[in-house]
N, C-alpha and C positions, 0 to 999 in steps of 0.2 A: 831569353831567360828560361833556365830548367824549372821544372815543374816535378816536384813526390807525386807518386799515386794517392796520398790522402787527400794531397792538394788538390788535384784534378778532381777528386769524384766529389770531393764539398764545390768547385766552379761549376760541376756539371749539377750536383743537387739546387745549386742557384738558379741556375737555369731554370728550373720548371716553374717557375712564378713568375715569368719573366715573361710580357706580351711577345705576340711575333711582331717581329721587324729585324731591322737591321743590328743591331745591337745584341741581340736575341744568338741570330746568325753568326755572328763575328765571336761570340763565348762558343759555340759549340762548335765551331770551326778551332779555335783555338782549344777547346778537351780534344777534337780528331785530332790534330798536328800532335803533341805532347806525348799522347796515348801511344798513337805511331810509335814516335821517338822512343817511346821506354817498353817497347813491344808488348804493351799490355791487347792483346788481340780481339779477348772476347770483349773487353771493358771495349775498344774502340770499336767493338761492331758492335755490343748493345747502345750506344753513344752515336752510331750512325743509323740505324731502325730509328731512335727517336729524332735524329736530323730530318731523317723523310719525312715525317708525318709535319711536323714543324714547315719546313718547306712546300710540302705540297698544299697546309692547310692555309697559308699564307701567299704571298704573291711571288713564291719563288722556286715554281716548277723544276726550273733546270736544274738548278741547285739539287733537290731530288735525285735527277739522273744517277748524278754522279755518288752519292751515299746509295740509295739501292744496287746500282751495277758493283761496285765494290761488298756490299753484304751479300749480293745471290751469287759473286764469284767463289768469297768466302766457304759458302755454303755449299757449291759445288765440288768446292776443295778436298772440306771435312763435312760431311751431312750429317755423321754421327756425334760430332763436336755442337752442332748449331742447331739440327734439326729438329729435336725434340720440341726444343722452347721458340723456336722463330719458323717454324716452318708454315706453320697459317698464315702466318705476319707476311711471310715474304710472297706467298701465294694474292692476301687479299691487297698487298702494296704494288702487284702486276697490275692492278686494275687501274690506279692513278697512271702509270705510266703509259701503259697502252692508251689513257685518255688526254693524254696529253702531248704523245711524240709525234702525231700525224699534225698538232696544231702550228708547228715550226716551218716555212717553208723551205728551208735549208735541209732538212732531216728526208732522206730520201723516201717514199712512198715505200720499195722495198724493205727496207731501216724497220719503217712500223710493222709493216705486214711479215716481216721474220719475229718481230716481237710477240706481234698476237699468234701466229704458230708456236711459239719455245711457250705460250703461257697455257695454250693447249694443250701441248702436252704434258703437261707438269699436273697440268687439272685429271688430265687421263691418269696418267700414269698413278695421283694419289687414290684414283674410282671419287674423282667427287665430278659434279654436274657441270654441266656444260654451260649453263645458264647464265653466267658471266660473261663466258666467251663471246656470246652469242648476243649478246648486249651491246659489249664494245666493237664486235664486228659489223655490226647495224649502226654503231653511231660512227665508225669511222665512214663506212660505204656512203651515210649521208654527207659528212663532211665535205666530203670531194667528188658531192655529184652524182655517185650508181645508186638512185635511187631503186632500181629495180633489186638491185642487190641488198638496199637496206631494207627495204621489204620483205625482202626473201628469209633474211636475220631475224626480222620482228616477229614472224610467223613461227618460225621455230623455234624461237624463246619460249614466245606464248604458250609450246605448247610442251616445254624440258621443264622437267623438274629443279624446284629451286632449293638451295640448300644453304651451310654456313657460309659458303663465298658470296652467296647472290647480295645482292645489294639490297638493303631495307624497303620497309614500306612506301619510302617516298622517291627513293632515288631511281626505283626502277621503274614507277609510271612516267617519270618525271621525261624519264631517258624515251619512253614509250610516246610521250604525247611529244617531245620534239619530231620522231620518225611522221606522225601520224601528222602533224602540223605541214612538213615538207611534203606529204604525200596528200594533202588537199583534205584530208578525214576529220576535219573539225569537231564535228558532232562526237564521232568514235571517242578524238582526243579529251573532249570536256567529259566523257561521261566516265573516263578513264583516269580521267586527272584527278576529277573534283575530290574521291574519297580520300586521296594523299594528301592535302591541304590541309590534313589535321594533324598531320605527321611531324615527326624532330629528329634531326641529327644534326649534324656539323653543318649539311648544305639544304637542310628544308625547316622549315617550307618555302622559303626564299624562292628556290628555285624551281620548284614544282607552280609556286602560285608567278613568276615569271614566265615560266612557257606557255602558261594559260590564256596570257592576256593577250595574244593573236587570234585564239578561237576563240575567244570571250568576245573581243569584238565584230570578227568575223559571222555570229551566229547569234547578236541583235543582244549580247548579255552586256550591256554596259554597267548598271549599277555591280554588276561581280566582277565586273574586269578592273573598277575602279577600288573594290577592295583589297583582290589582288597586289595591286600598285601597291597600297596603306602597305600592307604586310609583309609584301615584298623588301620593300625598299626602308624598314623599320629596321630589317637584319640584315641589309647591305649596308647601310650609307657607311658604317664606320671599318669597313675592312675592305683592302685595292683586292684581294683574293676576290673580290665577288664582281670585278668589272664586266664580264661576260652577262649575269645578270641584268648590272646597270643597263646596260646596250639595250638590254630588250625592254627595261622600264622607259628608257628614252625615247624609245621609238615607237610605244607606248602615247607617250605625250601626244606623239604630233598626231598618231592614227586613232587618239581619241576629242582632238582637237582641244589640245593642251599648250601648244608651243611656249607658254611663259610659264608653266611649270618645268620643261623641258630647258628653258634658258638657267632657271635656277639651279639645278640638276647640273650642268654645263661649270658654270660657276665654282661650286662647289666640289667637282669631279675631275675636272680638267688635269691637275695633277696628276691622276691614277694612271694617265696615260704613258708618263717617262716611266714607268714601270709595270708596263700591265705584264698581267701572268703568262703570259702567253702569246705571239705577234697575233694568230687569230681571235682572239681576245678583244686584243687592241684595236685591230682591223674595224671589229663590229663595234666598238666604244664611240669610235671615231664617225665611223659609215653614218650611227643613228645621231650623236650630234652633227654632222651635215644634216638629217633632213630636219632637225629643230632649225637650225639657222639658216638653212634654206627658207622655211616655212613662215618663220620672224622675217626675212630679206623677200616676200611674196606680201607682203603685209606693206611695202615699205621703209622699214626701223633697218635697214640694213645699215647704218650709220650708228646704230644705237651701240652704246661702249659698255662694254664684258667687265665684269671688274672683278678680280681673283684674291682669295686669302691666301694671306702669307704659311706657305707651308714648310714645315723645316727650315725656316730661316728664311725662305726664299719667297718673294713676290711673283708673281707672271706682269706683265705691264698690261695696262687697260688696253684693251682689245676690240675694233667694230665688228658688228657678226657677221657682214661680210669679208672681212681682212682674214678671220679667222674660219671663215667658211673655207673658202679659195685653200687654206692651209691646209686644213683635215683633209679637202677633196684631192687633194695632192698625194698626201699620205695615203691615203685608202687606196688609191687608183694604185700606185706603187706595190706595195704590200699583194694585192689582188693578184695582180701582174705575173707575181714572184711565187702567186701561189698554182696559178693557173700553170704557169712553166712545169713547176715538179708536180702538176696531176695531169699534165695534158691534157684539158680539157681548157674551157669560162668558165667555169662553174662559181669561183668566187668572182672574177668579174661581173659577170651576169647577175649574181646575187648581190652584190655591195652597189650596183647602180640603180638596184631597185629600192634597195633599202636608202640611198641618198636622194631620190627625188620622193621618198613615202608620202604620201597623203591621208587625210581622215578618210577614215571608215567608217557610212552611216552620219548618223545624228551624233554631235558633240556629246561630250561624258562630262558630267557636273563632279568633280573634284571638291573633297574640305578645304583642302590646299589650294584652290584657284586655280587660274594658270590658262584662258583663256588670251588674255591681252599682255602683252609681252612689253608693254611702261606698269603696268599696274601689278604684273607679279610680286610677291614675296620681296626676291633678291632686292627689286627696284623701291619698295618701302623702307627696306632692313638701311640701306645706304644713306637715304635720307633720312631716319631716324640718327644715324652713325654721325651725320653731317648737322643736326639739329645738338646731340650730344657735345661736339667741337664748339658748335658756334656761341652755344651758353655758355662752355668754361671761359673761352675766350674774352665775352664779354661780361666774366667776372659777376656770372652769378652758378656758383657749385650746386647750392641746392638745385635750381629748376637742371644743371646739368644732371644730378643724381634722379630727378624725376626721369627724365628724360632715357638715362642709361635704364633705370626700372621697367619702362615700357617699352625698349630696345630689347630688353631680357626677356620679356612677357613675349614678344613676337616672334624670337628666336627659336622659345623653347614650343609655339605654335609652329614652327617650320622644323621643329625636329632637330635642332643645333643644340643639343644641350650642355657640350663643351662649351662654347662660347658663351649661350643661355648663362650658364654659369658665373662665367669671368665677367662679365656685365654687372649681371645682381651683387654678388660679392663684392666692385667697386662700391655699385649702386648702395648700400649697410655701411660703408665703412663711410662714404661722405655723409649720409643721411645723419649716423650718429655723430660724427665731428659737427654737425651741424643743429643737434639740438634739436630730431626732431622724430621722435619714438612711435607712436604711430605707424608714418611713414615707413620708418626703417624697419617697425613687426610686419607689416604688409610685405614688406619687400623679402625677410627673410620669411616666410610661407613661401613667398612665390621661389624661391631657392629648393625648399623644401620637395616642391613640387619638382622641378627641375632635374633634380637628383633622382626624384622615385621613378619619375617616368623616362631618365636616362638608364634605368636598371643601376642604380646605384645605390643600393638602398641601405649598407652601411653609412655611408654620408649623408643620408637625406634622413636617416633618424638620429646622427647626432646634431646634424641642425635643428631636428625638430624638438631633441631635447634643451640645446639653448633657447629654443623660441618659447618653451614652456616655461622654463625658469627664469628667464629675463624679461619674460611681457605681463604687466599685469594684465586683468578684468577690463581693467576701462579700457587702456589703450587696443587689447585685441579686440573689444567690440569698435573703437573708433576706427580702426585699421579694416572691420567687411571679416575679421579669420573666423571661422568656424570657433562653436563654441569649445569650450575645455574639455568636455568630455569627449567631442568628437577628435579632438587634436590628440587625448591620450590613448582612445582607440585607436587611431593611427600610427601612434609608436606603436602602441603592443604589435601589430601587423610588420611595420617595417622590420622592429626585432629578430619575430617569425617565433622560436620557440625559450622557455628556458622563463627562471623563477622572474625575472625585468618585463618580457615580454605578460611574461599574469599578472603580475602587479598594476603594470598600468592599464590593462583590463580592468582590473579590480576598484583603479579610481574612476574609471569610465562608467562603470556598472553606479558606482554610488553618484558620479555627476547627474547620471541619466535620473536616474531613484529620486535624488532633489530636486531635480527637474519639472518631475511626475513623466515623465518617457519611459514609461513600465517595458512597453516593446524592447528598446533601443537598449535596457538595463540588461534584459535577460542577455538578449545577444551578446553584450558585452560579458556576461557573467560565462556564458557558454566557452567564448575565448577564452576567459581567466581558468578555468577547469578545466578544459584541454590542452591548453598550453604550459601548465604547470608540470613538472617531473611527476612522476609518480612516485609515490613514499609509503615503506612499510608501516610504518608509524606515524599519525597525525598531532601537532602541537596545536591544541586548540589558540593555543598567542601566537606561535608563527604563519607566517603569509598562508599556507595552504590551509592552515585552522580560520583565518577569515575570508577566506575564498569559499569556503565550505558553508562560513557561519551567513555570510553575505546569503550563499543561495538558498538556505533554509527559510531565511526570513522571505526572499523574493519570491519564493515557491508557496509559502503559509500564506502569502498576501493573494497572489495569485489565484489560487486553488479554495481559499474561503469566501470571495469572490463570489467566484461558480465552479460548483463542486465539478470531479474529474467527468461523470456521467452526462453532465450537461455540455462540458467543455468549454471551457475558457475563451476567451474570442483569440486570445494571442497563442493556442494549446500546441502548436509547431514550437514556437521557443519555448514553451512549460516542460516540453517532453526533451528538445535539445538540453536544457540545462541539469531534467532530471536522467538524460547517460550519460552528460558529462560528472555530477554528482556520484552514479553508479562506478565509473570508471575508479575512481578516484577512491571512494570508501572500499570496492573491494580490493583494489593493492595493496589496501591496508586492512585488511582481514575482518571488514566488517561485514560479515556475508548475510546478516538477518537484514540489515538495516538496506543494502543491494536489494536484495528479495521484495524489502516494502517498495522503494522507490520505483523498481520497477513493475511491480501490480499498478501501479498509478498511471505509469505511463501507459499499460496496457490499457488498462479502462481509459483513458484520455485519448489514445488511437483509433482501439473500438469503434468510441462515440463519434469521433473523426470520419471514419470509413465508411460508417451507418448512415451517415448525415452525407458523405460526400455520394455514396451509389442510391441516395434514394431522390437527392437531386439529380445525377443524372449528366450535371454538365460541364462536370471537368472532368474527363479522365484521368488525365495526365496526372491529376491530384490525387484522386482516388490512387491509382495505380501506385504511387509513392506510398500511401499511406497505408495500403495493402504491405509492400517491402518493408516497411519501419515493423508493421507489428510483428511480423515473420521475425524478425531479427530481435525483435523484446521479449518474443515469447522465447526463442534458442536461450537468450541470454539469461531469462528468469529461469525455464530448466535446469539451467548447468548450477544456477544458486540455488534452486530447490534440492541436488544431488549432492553438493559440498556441506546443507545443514542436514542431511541424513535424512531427507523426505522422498523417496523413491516411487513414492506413487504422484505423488504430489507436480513430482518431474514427468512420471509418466504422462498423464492429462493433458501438462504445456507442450512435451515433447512433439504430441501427436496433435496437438493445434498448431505448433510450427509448421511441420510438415504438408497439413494441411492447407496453409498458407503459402507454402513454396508455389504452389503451382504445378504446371505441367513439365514432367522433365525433359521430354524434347527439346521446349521452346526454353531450358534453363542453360539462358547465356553464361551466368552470372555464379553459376556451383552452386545456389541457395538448395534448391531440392536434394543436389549429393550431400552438403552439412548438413541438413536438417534429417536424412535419415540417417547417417552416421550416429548424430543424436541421438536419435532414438534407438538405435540399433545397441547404445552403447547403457541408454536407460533399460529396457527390455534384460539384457545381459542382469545388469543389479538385480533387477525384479525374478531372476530368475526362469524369464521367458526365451529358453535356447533355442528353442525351434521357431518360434516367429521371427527372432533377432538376426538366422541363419540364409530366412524367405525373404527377409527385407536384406539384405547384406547381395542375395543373390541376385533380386529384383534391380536394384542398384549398382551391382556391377563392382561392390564392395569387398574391400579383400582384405585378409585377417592381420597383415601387417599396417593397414591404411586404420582397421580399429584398433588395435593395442598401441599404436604411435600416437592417436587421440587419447585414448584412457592416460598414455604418459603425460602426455603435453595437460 
């Protein structure tokens, strides 16, 4: 069937909402095909740039190939047609490739190594760094063995200049501490790793806190090797793109003496293998479950039966871990084989025999997840609960079944399943209420609630928690163990995130607390209602933002008559959070005396804070805060002295911000370049040009960075 171009680019605008997988693939294969057909050239090459990234970020590398080789021929065709707008794109989409054509055994060793030259020179040719290059030349040399050569790479990365093409904060230690792991430098690699592990993109921290957990255990770090895992495998388990990963969380298990968390992983995994990204991928998925089920078959349980979720329709049949041991080992040896051929070398044999007989390293790692004894893991509860579920419907009692499936849900969503977690609870509500039994069924959706949030889902897990408010009274959530009301309405406002729903139910939370007598727990919640509300030129004292306003007035007069701001309040961290959220909020709407007062109070409240905190002496850390907050109430109270036309008044605060910035040196943070810009820009009013010009120069300030301040 023909396809219009209107039609096509509304199939292809579909597409971007669309998970990866197969389905995903099969629409943008079908916009390529049509696009062809009706010669639309640029539509099908900007339609093939987004196929790459789709493919590569998913588990279907090769698929890749063939959209990039078709765009960079394009490009070489017409460079003045493409290059403007795709010519980064196609530069920084060499770098998946080149990371992925050496992992084929079939793809000739030359094949790759013409690839990372053609990307060489293209990197030359535009004068950008080498640093890339030099990256994926060190990870292929490791790949297939010339460890001396990967070395040789690693060193002069380390020492090239990095630029747009290099890889992020995380990707490149990431690449760095695998070299460093194959070349025995443990220590190098952990100290190199560890700062990326805070890092985000598409493949971290997953895989930065994956390559760690060799030298983490190698170098006596077991409690970090075992957070690693947590983190790791939090942002693998639900995409086969991250199988390479899994491998080394698996093998993981056994080298921390984990083999029944290792089996559960197996379980769960086993799938990703009829289509791993990559055959070396696959190679190692496989390699590290042989040494789990080696490790279970050392134990004796070699008998013991695998039992696999139905995936796409399809079941695996129950499996012993040696039947399916003997399987992988088969697999792996093969694959090896085929790799060693096209590198001339063992290099993956020798490596994949080691990783299939692994053993622990050191003293066992205590895991949240278990996973020492391979009948007591996870999977082997989860079956049994599965099998206690069957055997109560069977015998014709639904309730104790919905019990049953509740605490099937509850255990699932402990082992991180919160697909399934889900579909559990969800029966588990629908029998409970057919059954007359509310309580029960408020407990159960919480636990749904819960499910949803900590599956990242948190559209769904706040409109559960909005039925769970409106459909549960007092008595039953208290019979049910749920968190009071106020705490469940500050939970929505959270999961909401921003906007006038998400204040409101702050705003009920703030008054739950307030009846309460939870004076703390009000403010905080008042603090969210005032941040999270829009900002408005104009304030309705009867609309929501007029009793979010009127609410904090009152909880701040109660507060603050108390013990005045000089004394300080014992809660005066939420006094001072609710009066800039307060601040915030009346100056968008032009009430800049009433900002002014608000914030002398918080200053005196911080003051006494800082006075009290450096005269004791023993938190830093606190004091140190509380130093930054006043810095930033006095800038703020400046700029409201200079809007009511008090310029000296500005001046005094200005130069006590400043003051409070600190050293400029050690200013990570821009506070000392604001706060003299500040001043730079008070001094200007007051008519002090010659000092505004010495502090401008001292500062490094330059006369479009203050008149761009004076505009904003």
């Amino acid at each position: 069937m023909s396809r219009t171009e209107q039609e096509l680019r509304e199939l292809y605008r579909g597409t971007q909402g669309m998970p990866g997988g197969a389905a995903k693939f099969a629409a943008l294969e079908e916009v390529i095909r049509h696009a062809d057909a009706l010669g639309l050239v640029e539509f099908a090459f900007e339609v093939r740039m987004s196929a790459t990234s789709v493919f590569q970020h998913s588990w279907a590398p090769a698929k890749a190939f063939l959209t990039f080789s078709w765009c960079l021929a394009a490009y070489d065709r017409e460079p003045e047609r493409f290059g403007g707008r795709y010519e980064h794109t196609l530069l920084w989409q060499f770098k998946w490739m080149v990371s992925s054509v050496h992992q084929y055994p079939d793809i000739p060793l030359r094949r790759a190594a013409d690839l990372l030259d053609d990307m060489e020179r293209r990197y030359r040719r535009g004068g950008h760094s080498l640093h890339a290059v030099l990256q994926h030349r060190g990870l292929m040399a490791e790949s297939v063995g010339d460890l001396a050569g990967a070395q040789d790479f690693y060193e002069r990365m380390a020492l090239t200049r990095r630029d747009a093409l290099s890889d992020c904060d995380g990707c490149v230690p990431s690449s760095q501490v695998r070299t460093l792991v194959a070349l025995g430098r443990d220590e190098e690699a952990v100290r190199i790793g560890e700062p990326a592990r805070r890092s985000g993109c598409t493949e971290q921290p997953q895989w930065i806190n994956s390559e760690l957990l060799l030298p983490y255990l190698r170098t006596g770090r077991g409690p970090e090797a075992a957070e690693a895992h947590r983190v790791a495998y939090r942002r693998i388990r639900d995409s086969a793109h991250h199988i390479g990963e899994l491998a080394s969380n698996l093998l993981f298990c056994v080298q921390s003496g984990n083999p029944g968390r290792g089996l559960d992983l197996i379980e769960r995994h086993l799938s990703w293998l009829d289509r791993a990204r990559t055959p070396l991928a696959g190679m190692e998925f496989a390699a590290a479950a042989v040494a789990v089920l080696s490790a279970v078959e050392a134990t004796g349980d070699g008998a013991l039966r695998l039992r696999f979720p139905t995936v796409e329709g399809v079941r695996r049949a129950d499996t012993p871990v040696s039947a399916l041991a003997a399987g992988l080992r088969e697999h792996v040896l093969g694959l090896a084989d085929r790799f060693d051929a096209r590198n001339g070398n063992d290099h993956q044999s020798t490596r994949m025999r080691e990783w299939m007989t692994a053993g622990p390293i050191g003293e066992p790692v205590a895991l949240a997840e278990g996973g020492r004894d391979p009948r007591a893991r996870s999977g082997e509860r989860l079956h049994r609960l599965a099998d206690r579920v069957a055997a109560l419907t069977v015998a014709g009692d639904p309730a104790g079944a919905a019990r049953a499936r509740a605490e099937l849900a509850s255990n699932l969503l402990a082992d991180d399943r919160f697909g399934e977690a889900a579909e559990a609870a969800e029966e588990a509500v629908r029998e409970l209420d057919r059954h007359g039994r509310p309580e029960e069924a408020a407990g159960c959706r919480w636990l749904l609630v819960r499910i949803h949030q900590e599956g990242d889902r948190r559209g769904e897990a706040a409109e559960r928690l909005r039925e769970l408010l409106a459909g549960t009274g007092d008595g039953a959530a208290r019979a049910a163990g749920l968190p009071s009301r106020p705490e469940l309405e500050a939970r929505l406002g959270g999961l909401i995130g921003y906007g006038e729903e998400s204040a409101a139910r702050y705003l009920a939370a703030a008054r739950g607390f307030t009846a309460a007598g939870r004076r703390t727990e009000a403010l905080g919640a008042l603090v969210q209602a005032l941040w999270r509300h829009p900002y408005a030129d104009t304030v309705a004292e009867t609309g929501l933002l007029g009793e979010i306003l009127a609410e904090a007035r009152a909880a701040l007069d109660t507060a603050l008559a108390a013990e005045p701001p000089e004394a300080g309040p014992a809660d005066a961290t939420e006094v001072v959070a609710v009066l800039r959220g307060y601040v915030d909020q009346v100056r968008a709407a032009g009430r800049h005396r009433e900002a002014a007062e608000r914030l002398s109070t918080a200053r005196a409240l911080l003051e006494s804070g800082l006075a009290g905190a450096e005269a004791a002496g023993t938190d830093p850390a606190r004091a140190e805060h509380l130093a930054e907050e006043l810095g930033e109430v006095l800038a703020e109270l400046a700029e409201e002295h200079l809007r009511l036309g008090d310029p000296a008044a500005a001046e005094v605060t200005a130069r006590a911000a400043l003051g409070r910035a600190g050293n400029p040196d050690a200013d990570e943070a821009g506070r000392t370049w604001d706060a003299a810009l500040l001043l730079v820009r008070v001094l200007r009013v007051r008519g002090a040009t010659e000092e505004a010009a010495a502090l401008m120069a001292a500062h490094d300030l330059t006369e479009e960075e203050v008149l761009e301040a004076e505009e904003y």
